[in-house]
C-alpha positions as CSV (number, residue, x, y, z in Angstrom):
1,X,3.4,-12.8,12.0
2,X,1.9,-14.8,9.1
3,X,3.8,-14.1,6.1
4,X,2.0,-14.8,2.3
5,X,3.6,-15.4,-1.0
6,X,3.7,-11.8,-3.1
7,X,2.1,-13.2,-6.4
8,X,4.4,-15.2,-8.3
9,X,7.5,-13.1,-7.4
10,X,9.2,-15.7,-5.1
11,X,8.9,-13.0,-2.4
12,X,7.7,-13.5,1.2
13,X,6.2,-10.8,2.3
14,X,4.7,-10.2,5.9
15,X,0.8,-10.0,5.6
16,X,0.8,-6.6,7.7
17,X,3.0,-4.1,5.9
18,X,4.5,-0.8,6.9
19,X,3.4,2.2,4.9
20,X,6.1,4.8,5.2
21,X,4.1,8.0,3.7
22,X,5.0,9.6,7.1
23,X,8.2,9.1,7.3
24,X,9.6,13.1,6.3
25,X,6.8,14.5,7.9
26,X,7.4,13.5,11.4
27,X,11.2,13.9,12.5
28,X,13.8,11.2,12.4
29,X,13.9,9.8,15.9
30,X,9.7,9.4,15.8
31,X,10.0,7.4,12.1
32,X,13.3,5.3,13.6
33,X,11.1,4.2,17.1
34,X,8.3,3.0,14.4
35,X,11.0,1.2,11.8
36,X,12.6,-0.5,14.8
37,X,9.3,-1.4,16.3
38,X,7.9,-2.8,13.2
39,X,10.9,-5.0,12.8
40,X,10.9,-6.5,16.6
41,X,7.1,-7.0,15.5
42,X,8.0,-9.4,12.3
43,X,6.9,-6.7,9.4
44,X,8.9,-7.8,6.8
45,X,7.0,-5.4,3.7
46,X,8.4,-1.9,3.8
47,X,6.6,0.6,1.7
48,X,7.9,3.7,0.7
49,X,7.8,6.2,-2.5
50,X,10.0,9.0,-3.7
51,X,7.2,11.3,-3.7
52,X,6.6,10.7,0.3
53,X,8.0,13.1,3.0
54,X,7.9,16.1,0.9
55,X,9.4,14.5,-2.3
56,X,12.5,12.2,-0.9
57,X,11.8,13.0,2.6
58,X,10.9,9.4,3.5
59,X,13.3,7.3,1.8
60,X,16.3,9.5,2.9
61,X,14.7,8.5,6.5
62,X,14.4,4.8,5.9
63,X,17.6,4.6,4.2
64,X,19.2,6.4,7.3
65,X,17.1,4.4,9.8
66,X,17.9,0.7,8.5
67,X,21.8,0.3,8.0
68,X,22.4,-3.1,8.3
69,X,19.2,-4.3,8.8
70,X,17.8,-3.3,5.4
71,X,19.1,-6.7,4.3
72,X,15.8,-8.2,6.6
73,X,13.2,-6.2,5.0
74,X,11.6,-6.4,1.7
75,X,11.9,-2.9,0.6
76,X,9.4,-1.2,-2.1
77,X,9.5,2.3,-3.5
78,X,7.0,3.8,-6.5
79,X,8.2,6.4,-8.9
80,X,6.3,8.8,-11.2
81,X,4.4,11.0,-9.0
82,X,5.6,15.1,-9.8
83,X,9.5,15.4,-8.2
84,X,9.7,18.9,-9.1
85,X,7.3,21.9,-9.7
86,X,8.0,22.2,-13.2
87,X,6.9,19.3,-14.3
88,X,10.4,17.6,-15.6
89,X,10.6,14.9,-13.2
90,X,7.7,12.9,-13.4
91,X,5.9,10.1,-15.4
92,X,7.7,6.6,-16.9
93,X,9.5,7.3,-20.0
94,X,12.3,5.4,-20.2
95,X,14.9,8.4,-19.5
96,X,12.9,9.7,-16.4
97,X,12.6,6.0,-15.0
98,X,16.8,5.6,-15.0
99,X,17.0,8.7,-13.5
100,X,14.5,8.1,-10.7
101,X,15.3,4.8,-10.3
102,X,19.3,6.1,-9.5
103,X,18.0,9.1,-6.9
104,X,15.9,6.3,-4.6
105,X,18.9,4.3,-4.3
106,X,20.8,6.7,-2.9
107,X,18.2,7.9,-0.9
108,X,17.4,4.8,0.2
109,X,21.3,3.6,1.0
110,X,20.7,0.5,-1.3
111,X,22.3,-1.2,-4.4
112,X,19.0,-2.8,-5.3
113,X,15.2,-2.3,-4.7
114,X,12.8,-5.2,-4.3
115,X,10.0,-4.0,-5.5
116,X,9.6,-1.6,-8.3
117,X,6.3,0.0,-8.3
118,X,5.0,2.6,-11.0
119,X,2.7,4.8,-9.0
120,X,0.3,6.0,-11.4
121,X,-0.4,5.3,-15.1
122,X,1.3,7.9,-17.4
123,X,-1.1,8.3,-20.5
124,X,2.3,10.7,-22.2
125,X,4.5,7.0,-22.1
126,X,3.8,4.3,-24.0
127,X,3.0,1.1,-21.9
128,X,5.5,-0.5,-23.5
129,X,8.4,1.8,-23.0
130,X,7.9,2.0,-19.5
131,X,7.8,-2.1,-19.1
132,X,11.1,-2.3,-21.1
133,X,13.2,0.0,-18.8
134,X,12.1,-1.6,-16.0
135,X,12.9,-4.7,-17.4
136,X,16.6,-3.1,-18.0
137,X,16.4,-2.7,-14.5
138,X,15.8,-6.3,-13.5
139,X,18.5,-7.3,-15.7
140,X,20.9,-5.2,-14.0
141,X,19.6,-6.2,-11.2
142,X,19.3,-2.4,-9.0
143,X,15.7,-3.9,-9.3
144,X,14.5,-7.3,-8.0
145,X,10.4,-7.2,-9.1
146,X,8.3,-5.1,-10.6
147,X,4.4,-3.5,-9.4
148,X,1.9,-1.1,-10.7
149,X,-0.1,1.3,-8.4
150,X,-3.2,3.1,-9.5
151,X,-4.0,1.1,-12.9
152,X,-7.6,0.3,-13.9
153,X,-7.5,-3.8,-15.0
154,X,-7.5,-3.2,-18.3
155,X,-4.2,-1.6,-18.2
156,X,-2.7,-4.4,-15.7
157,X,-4.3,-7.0,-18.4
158,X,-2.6,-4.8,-21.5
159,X,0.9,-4.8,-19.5
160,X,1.1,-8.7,-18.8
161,X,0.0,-9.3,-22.6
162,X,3.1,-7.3,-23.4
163,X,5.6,-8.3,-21.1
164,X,4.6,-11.8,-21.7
165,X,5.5,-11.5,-25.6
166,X,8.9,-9.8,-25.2
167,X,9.6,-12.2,-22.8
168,X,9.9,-8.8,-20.5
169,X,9.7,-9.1,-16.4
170,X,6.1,-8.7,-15.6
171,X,4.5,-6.9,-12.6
172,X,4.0,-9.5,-9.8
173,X,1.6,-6.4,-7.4
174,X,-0.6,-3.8,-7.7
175,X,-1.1,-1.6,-4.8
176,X,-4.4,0.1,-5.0
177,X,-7.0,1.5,-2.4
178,X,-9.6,-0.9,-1.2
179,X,-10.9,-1.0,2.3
180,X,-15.1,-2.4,4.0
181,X,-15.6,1.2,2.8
182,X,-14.3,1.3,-0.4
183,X,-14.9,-2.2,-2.9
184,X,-14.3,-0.8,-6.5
185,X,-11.6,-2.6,-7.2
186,X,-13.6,-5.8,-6.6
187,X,-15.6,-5.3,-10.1
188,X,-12.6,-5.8,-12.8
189,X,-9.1,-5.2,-11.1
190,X,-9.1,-8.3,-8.4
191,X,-10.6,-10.5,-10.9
192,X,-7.6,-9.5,-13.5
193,X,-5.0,-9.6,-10.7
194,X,-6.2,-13.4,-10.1
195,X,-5.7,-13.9,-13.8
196,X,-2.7,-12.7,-14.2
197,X,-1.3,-14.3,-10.7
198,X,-0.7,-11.3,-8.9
199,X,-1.0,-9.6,-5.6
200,X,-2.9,-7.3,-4.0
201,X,-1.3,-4.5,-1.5
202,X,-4.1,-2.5,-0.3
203,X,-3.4,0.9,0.7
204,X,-5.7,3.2,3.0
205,X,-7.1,-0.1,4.5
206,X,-8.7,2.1,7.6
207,X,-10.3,4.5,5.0
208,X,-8.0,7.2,6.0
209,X,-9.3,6.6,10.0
210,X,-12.6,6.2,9.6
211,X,-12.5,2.5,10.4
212,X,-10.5,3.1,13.7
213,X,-13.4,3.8,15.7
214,X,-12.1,7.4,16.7
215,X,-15.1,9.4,14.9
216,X,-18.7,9.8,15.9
217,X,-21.4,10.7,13.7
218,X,-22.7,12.5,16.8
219,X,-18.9,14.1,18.1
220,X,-16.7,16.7,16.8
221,X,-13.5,15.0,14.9
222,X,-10.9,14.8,17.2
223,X,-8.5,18.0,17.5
224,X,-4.8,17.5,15.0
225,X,-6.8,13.7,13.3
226,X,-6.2,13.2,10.0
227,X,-9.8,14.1,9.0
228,X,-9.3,17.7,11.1
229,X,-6.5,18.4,9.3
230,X,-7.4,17.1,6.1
231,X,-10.8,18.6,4.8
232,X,-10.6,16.6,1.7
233,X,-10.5,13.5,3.5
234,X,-13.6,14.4,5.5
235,X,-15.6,15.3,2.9
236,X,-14.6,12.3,1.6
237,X,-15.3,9.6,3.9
238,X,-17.5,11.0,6.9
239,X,-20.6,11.1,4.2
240,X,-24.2,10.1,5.0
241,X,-23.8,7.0,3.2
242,X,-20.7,5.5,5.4
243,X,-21.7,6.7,8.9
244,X,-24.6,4.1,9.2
245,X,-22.0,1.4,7.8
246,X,-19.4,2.0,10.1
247,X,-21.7,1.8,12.6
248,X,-23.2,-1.2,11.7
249,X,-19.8,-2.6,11.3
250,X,-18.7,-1.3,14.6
251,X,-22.1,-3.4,16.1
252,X,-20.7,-6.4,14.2
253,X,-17.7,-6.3,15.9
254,X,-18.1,-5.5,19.2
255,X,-21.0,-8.3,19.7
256,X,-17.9,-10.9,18.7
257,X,-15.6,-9.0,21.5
258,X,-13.7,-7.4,18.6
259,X,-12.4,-4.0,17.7
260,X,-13.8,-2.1,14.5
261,X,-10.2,-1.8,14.0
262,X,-9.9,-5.6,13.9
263,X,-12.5,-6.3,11.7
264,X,-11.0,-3.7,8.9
265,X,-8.0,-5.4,8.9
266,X,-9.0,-9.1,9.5
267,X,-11.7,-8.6,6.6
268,X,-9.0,-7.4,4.0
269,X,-7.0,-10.8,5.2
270,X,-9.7,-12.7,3.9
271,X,-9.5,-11.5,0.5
272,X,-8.6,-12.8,-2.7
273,X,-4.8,-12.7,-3.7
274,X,-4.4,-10.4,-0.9
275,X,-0.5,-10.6,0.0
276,X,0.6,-7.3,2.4
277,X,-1.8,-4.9,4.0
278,X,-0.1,-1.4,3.4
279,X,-0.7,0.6,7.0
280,X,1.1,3.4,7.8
281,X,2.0,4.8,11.6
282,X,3.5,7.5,13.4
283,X,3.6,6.2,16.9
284,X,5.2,2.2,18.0
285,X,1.7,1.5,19.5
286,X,-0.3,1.7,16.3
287,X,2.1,-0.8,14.6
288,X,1.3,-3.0,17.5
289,X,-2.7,-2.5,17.2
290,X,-2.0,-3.2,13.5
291,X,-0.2,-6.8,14.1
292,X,-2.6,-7.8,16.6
293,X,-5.8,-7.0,14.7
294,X,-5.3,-9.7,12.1
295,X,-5.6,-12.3,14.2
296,X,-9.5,-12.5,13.7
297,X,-10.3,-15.3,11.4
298,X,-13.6,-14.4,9.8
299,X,-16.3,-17.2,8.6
300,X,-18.1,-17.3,5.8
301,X,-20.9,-16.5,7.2
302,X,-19.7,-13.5,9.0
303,X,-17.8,-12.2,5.3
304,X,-21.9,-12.6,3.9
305,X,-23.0,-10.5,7.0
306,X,-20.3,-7.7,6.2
307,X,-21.2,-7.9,2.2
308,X,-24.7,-7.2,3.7
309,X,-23.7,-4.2,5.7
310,X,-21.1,-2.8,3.5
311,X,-22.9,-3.8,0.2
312,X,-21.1,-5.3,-2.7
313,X,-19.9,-3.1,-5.8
């Protein structure tokens, strides 16, 4: 497992991660065969939110599942996704933040979290006050680092301009969607992420299945898939626009003796400031496909075809 430097954090971090968003929707024993499976496999990155598993479900799992062995893993968790349905427990103030932060450590059986991550931007908080708990929580050290999810560049450029002049911890990642089918973040956030030294933890890298290889144009989506279950998601992804790229990309592929899996995941490697690719599993065997498919080291040449295919934003 080739393991990449997490911006400038000091943090190793495996470059296939293990997104743990299903952990608390399948049961115990199915999340612990994954955890275990990941860790024979070298997957250092653990990825996890309080929100996942039917708010806590998934870091009461992982913080079950990993006793001794959480000690291996570098462990990240987001906070400021809706904990409750009234509203209360959400957002980054300061006094939401020091409570959440204290309800994921016990959840998660851990005196200190590696990676901090604010999940969404919360225009109620100023920037500011959410940067300076978190920095409390460096300097008590139940937080190692610090990350951002879900900001547009201009906020990650506004929070390093603060942090930087209080002399504040600063976020070292930003974990945002970005897959062959889905390049908007290459416009503004990737360049600013570069600037600032950061890195990049893609999340949905298979566009939520559609770059497995699993789904026809011409077929009915498979019976209990994510994009049966999951309307949204369909309607989403398996538009006219992507079918004739996925295709394409699943030609480009296969005429190099490689999966369209394989190419999703080995084309994210290639990218810029790229440290962990977030992919989450239910079963051992995906974790295993996962590992294996970054093994494809793309030329430039072939990244040119693909930016013809895909088309660049």
């Amino acid at each position: 497992m080739e393991h990449r430097d997490l911006g400038r954090s000091g943090l190793r971090v495996s470059l296939v991660g293990l997104g743990c968003n299903n952990f608390g929707m399948i049961d115990i024993e199915a999340s612990r065969k994954v955890v275990h499976r990941a860790l024979d496999l070298g997957i250092t990155l653990f990825d996890t939110a309080d929100v996942y598993g039917k708010r806590g479900g998934s870091e009461e799992q992982l913080g079950e599942i990993l006793g001794p062995r959480r000690k291996e893993i570098v462990l990240a968790t987001k906070f400021g996704m809706p904990m409750d349905d009234s509203g209360a427990k959400k957002g980054a103030s300061r006094r939401y933040i020091m409570e959440a932060v204290e309800a994921s450590l016990k959840r998660l059986k851990t005196e200190w979290i590696d990676l901090y991550q604010l999940h969404q931007a919360d225009p109620e908080t100023p920037l500011a006050e959410t940067l300076g708990a978190l920095n409390e929580l460096v300097e008590q050290g139940k937080v190692r680092h610090i990350g951002c999810s879900n900001l547009p560049a201009a906020q990650v450029a506004a929070a390093a301009a603060i942090s930087r002049a209080k002399g504040w911890a600063q976020f070292v990642s930003a974990q945002d969607e970005y897959s062959l089918l889905v390049r908007g973040i290459e416009r503004d956030l990737i360049p600013e992420l570069e600037r600032q030294g950061m890195g990049l933890l893609p999340y949905f890298p298979l566009a939520s299945g559609m770059l497995t290889g699993k789904y026809k144009r011409s077929a009915e989506v498979p019976v209990g898939t994510r994009m049966a279950v999951m309307k949204r998601l369909a309607d989403r992804y398996m538009t006219e626009e992507n079918w004739p790229k996925v295709e394409k990309l699943a030609a480009f592929a296969s005429a190099r003796g490689h999966t369209l899996l394989e190419l999703a995941f080995s084309w994210l490697a290639a990218r810029p400031c790229l440290a962990s690719i977030i992919a989450g599993a239910t079963k051992p065997e995906q974790i295993e496909q996962n590992v294996a498919a970054v093994n494809w080291k793309l030329s430039p040449e072939e990244l040119a075809e693909i930016d013809a295919i895909t088309g660049k934003p």
